[in-house]
N, C-alpha and C positions, 0 to 999 in steps of 0.2 A: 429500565434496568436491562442488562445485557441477558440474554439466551441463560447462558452458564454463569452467571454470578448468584446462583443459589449455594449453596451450603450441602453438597449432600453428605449422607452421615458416614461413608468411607472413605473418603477424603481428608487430605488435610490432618490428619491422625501420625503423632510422632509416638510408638508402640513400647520405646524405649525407655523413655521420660518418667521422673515421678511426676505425681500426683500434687500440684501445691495443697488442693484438701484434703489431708487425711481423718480415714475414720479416729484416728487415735487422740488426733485431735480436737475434733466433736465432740468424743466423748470424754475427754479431760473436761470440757467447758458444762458438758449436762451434768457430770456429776458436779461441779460448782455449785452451779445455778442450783440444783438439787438435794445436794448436800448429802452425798452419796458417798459412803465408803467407796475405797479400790479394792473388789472383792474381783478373781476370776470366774471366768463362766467354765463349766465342765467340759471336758476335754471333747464329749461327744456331746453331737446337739443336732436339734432336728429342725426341721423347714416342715409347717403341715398346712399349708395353703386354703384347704378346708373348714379349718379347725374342727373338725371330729374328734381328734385324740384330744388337745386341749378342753375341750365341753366335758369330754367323757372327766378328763382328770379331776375338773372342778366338781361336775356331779359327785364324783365320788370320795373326794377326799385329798384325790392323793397327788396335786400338784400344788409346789410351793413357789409361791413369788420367791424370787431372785434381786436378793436385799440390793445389789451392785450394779445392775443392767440400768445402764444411764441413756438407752435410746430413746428417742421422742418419740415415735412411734409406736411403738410394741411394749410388751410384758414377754419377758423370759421365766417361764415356769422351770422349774426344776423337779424330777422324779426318778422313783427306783424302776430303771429298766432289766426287766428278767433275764438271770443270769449275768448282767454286764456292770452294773451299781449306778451311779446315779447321773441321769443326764438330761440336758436343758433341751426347750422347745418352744418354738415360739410359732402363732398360729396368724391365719390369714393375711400372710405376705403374700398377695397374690399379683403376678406379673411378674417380667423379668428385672426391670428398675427396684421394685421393691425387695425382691429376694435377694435381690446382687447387695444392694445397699443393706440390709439386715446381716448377711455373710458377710460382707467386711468388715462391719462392728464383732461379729461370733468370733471371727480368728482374730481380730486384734484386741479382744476380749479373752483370750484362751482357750476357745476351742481349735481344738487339732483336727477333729474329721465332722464332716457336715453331712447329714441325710436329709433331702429330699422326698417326699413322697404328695405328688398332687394328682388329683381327679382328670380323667383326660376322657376321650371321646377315638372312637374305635374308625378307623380308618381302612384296615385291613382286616378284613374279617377272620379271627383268630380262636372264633366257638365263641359260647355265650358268655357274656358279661353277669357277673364282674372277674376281670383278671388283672395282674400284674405285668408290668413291661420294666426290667433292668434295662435301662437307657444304657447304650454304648456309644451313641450319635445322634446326635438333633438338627434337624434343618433349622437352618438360622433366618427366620423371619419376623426379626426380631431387631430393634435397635441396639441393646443394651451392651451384647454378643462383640460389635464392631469397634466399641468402644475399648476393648481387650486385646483382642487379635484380628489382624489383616482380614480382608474380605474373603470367605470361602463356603462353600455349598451347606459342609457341616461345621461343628465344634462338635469335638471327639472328647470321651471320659479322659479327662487328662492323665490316666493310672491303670494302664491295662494289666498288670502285675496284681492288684487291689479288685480290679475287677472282676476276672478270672477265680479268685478266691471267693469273693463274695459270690458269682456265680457256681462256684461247687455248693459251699454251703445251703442256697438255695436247693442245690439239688436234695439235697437231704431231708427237705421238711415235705408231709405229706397234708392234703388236703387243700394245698394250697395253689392256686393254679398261677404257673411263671415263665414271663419268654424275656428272652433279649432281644434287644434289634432298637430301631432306630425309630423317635419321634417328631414333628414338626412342633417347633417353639412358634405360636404367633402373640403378637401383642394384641389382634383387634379378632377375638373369637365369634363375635356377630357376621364378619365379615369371610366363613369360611366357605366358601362360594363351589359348585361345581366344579368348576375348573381349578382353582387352586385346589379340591380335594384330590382330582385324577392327576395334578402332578406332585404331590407329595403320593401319592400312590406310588407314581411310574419312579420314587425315589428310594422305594422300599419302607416306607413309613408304616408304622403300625399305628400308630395312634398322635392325636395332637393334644397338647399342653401348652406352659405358659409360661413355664420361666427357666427349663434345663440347657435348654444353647446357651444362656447367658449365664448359667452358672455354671457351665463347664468350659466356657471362655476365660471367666474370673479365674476360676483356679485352678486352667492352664498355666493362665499370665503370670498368676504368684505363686506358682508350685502347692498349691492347697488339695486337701484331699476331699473328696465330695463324690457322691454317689448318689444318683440320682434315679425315681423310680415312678412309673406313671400305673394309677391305678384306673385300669378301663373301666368306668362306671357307664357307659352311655354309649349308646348312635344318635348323638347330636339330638335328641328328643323328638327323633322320626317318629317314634311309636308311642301310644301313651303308656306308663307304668317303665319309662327308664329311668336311668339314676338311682339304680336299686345298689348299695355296696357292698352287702350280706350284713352277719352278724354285729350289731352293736356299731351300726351305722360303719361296718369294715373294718374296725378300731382292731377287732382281735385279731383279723390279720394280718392289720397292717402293721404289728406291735411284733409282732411272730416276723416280718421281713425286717424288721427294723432291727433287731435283736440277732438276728441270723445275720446282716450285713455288719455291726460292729463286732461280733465275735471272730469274723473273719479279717477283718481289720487288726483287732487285737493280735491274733498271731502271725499275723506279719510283724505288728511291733516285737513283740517276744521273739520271734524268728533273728531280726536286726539286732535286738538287746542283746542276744546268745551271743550271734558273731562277733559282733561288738568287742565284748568285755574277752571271746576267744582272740582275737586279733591285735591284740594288746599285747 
């Protein structure tokens, strides 16, 4: 076989083109087969890669299967989120392949804004763990990312309008500790080497994860709104006694940023409904 007759993964990509498989498709054929109402899924929905939030809801009560969520993989819970009403979550899609492929069943399912929040590992030393990173930019070391848009260093929040808002209202909560800035997406985390750590450094990286380039590739490409957020639990398990996330294994604050980023969402939609219905 020749030198260059391999396949690499940014090549050969028409960026344009539909998709001959879509999710919508898949999921007409699972509700068949399973004999699933066509229920939608809530407007707002979450990614929790951990499942923290997911264990805690089961412990306690208060998450409901989702009679209509025809995915093969996952369970879509449904719960009352504080102050916002009720919204779906679905737990350890972890990687960027799997979070991408669960987000395109959610909006072709009806959800309209997607929250992210997965465990990451501290890169840039930003005070003691555990804290929060609003992802504004992810180094793409990552396959899934390419498959969306052209080859480039980052994939940026496709919604700097939505980001901006969700970063004020952040600012407003206390006890909570929160930066922006930029994370390294890798798909192979055993493999984060010295050197791959000083140049995601030398990139301004705060911290690395596992599925935000690729989910802020996706919905670049399909205009989707998503907002994603890395919770620093860790320095890679240098020291013993890491992967501490605080309170309620991190759940209560991660439910507090979760809460605070769709209300800021929300009045962007009431902002557009106002104009709207005034420009008429």
């Amino acid at each position: 076989m020749a030198e260059n007759a391999g396949w690499p993964i940014n090549s050969g990509k028409d960026y344009t083109a539909s998709s001959i498989f879509r999710p919508e498709a898949l999921l007409r054929e699972a509700r068949r087969q399973k004999e699933l109402p066509l229920l939608a899924v809530p407007e707002v929905c979450v990614l929790d890669p951990d499942g923290d939030i997911v264990r805690r809801l089961k412990r306690v009560g208060a998450g409901r299967s989702h009679a209509g969520w025809a995915c093969y993989h996952t369970e879509l819970l449904t719960f009352d989120l504080d102050g916002v009403g009720e919204a779906g979550i679905v737990g350890c899609a972890v990687g960027a392949p799997f979070a991408v492929l669960v987000a395109e069943q959610l909006f072709a399912s009806g959800c309209r804004l997607l929250v992210s929040i997965t465990s990451a590992g501290q890169i840039t030393d930003n005070g003691p763990t555990p804290y929060f990173v609003l992802i504004d930019r992810a180094l793409r070391d990552e396959g899934t990312s390419y498959h969306y848009l052209p080859p480039a260093t980052f994939a940026e929040a496709p919604d700097g309008t939505l980001l901006a808002h969700v970063e004020d209202a952040l600012s407003q909560l206390r006890g909570v500790a929160i930066r922006r800035g930029a994370t390294w997406t890798t798909d192979a985390p055993y493999r984060e080497t010295e050197s791959a750590i000083e140049v995601a450094r030398a990139q301004g990286v705060l911290a690395v994860e596992m599925e935000a380039a690729a989910l802020y590739a996706f919905a670049t490409a399909a205009r989707r709104s998503v907002v994603c957020f890395a919770h620093v639990t860790n320095a890679m398990a240098q020291t013993e006694g890491d992967f501490e996330k605080g309170e309620a294994d991190g759940t209560t604050a991660t439910l507090t940023i979760i809460s605070s980023a769709v209300r800021a969402w929300l009045s962007i939609q009431a902002r557009d409904s106002a104009r709207s219905r005034t420009d008429r």
